[in-house]
Residue, then its C-alpha position, 0 to 999 in steps of 0.5 A: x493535496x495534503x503531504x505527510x512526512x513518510x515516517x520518521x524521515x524528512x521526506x514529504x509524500x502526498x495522501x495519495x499514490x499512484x498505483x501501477x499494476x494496471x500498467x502493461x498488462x502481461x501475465x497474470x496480471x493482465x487481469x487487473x488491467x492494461x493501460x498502455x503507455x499513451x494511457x501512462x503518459x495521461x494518467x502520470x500527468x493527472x495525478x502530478x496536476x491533482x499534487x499527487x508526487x508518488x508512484x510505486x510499482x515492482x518489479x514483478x508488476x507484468x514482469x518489468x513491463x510496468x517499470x519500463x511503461x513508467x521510465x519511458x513515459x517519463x522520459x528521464x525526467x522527473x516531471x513536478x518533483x516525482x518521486x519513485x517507488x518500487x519493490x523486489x523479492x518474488x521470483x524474476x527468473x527460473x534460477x534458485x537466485x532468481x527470488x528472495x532478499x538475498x544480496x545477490x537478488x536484490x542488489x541484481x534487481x535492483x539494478x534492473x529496475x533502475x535501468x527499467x525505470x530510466x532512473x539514477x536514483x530510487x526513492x523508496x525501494x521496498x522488499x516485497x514480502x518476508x523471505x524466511x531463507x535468507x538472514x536478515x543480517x543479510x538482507x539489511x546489509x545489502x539494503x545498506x549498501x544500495x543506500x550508501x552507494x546512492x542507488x536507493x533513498x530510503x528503505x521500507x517493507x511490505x507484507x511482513x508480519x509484525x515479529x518480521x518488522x520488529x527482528x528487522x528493526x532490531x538487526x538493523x540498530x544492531x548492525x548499524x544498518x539503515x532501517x526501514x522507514x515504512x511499510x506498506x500493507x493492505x488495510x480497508x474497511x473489510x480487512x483491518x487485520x493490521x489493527x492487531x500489530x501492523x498500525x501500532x508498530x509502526x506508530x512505536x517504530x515511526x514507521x510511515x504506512x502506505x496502504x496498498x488495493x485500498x477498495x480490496x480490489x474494487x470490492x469497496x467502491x460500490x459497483x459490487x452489490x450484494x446478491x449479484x455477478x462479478x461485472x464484466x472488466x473488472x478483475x473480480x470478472x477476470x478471476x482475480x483472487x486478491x484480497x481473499x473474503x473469508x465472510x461475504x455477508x460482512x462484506x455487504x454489509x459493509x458496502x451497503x452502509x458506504x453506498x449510503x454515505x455516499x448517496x447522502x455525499x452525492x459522491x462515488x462509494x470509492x471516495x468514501x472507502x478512499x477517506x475512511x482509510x486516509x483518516x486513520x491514524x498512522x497512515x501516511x499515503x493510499x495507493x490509487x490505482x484504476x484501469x483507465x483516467x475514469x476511475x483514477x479521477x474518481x479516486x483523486x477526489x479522495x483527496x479533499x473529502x473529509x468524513x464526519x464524525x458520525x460517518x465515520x463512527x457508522x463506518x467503523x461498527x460495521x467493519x469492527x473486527x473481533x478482538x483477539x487474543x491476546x488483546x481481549x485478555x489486555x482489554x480488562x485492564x487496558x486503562x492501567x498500564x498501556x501505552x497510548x499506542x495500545x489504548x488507540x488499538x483497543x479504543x472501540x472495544x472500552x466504550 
């Protein structure tokens, strides 16, 4: 298992993270999956003998039953140097203070998810999504003090746009508050959006990336084909909507040419996608997940596949996305006066 510093930060994390909104099953999210606690206890102690040191869950995760699941088959301990991860921001509650990233809400679930997770101490505590309500003074202040008070390591964020990082950063200097360190975000073959802002401010900002639903949902491992139902037990059967497909052709074609690398690797089309994403620069760490060990075996094996150059180049025609603006207008004259950073997001549009 490779480790990567999580971004500017001292902190080794291994390429691949443990997943956790199978666990428990309850509400929505028992479409995705519902792996009991024995289940939990084999699956942590797979991922800690294959070096995996990262689990990450949320609090909204079967309303706390993933946390729960996750503290009690830990025990209080944290087997093989484990670290901890998880989130806060949606609604846990029917009150108008039940949600957001105000310093009640946060400081509160936080608090929740330490007791949840049978837990001094959380390593990455991450707010889940933008909250355009609350100041960002706030916000960062109360994310401060977590730390300052020891009930949090590092900071990060997740599903922010690129001006919702960059405000946050800003704030944070200019309050003299402890900054994010990462971000986690949805980035595959068939969703490359972050290109745009995401991977190049994070690679400006030395922010760490941790790539959440990695096969867009399963999408991506080769099981879907072009032309045919959703198979039964997936979450695609269960009706689950995430990540959302605006063009199913490109998704095929994408599958076809992963399904075909893999058939040439005699490897799964999920060790393929898991690789392709594991060797983009800025990321730090892809979040595996599954319902049952089958398939989080399967997702480790990503760890040592290294894809030619040419696989790679295949890969990334297929998936290129357009060029928008304003970086089709930058293209002209990419080679004058843009950074490094810049070139590498506008290097496949030059050839």
């Amino acid at each position: 298992m490779e480790y990567r510093s999580l971004g500017k930060s001292g902190l080794k994390v291994s390429a691949l993270t443990m997943g956790t909104m199978t666990f428990g099953g309850q509400g929505p999210f028992a479409k995705v999956g519902n792996v009991d606690l024995n289940g939990v206890r084999r699956l942590i102690d797979m991922v800690i003998d294959t070096g995996v040191n990262l689990i990450d869950t949320a609090n909204i995760y079967s309303m706390g039953a993933s946390e729960e699941i996750i503290g009690e088959a830990m025990g209080g301990k944290r087997k093989g140097g484990m670290l901890l991860a998880t989130k806060a921001r949606f609604p846990f509650g029917d009150g108008p203070n039940d949600r957001g990233l105000s310093r009640y809400h946060l400081i509160r679930e936080c608090e929740a998810s330490l007791k949840r997770l049978r837990t001094d101490v959380i390593d990455l505590y991450q707010v889940h999504q933008w909250d355009g309500q609350t100041p960002l003074e706030e916000t960062m202040e109360a994310l401060d003090s977590l730390v300052r008070n020891g009930k949090v390591r590092y900071v990060g964020c997740s599903n922010f746009s690129g001006w919702h990082i960059m405000k946050a950063m800003e704030v944070a200097r200019r309050e003299g508050r402890i900054p994010f360190i990462s971000q986690q975000i949805h980035y595959t073959l068939q969703a490359r959006e972050a290109e745009y802002e995401l991977l190049p401010i994070s690679l400006d900002q030395g922010l760490g990336i941790l790539v959440w639903s990695p096969l867009a949902g399963g999408l991506l491992s080769g099981k879907h084909k072009r032309n045919q139902a959703a198979q039964e037990g997936t979450r695609q059967f269960a009706g689950w909507t995430e990540p959302p497909i605006y063009d199913e052709n490109h998704l095929w074609d994408i599958v076809d040419v992963i399904v075909a690398i893999a058939k040439d690797r005699n490897v799964s089309g999920a060790q393929i996608a898991l690789a392709w994403t594991l060797g983009r620069r800025g990321v730090t760490s892809v979040i595996i997940g599954g319902r049952n060990e089958k398939q989080f075996e399967d997702n480790l094996g990503a760890s040592n596949l290294k894809l030619s150059a040419e696989e790679r180049a295949r890969l990334d025609k297929v998936s290129q996305p357009p060029l928008l603006y304003p970086y089709w207008h930058q293209a002209w004259t990419a080679k004058d006066r843009l950074s490094e950073t810049d070139l590498s997001l506008l290097a496949p549009y030059l050839s």
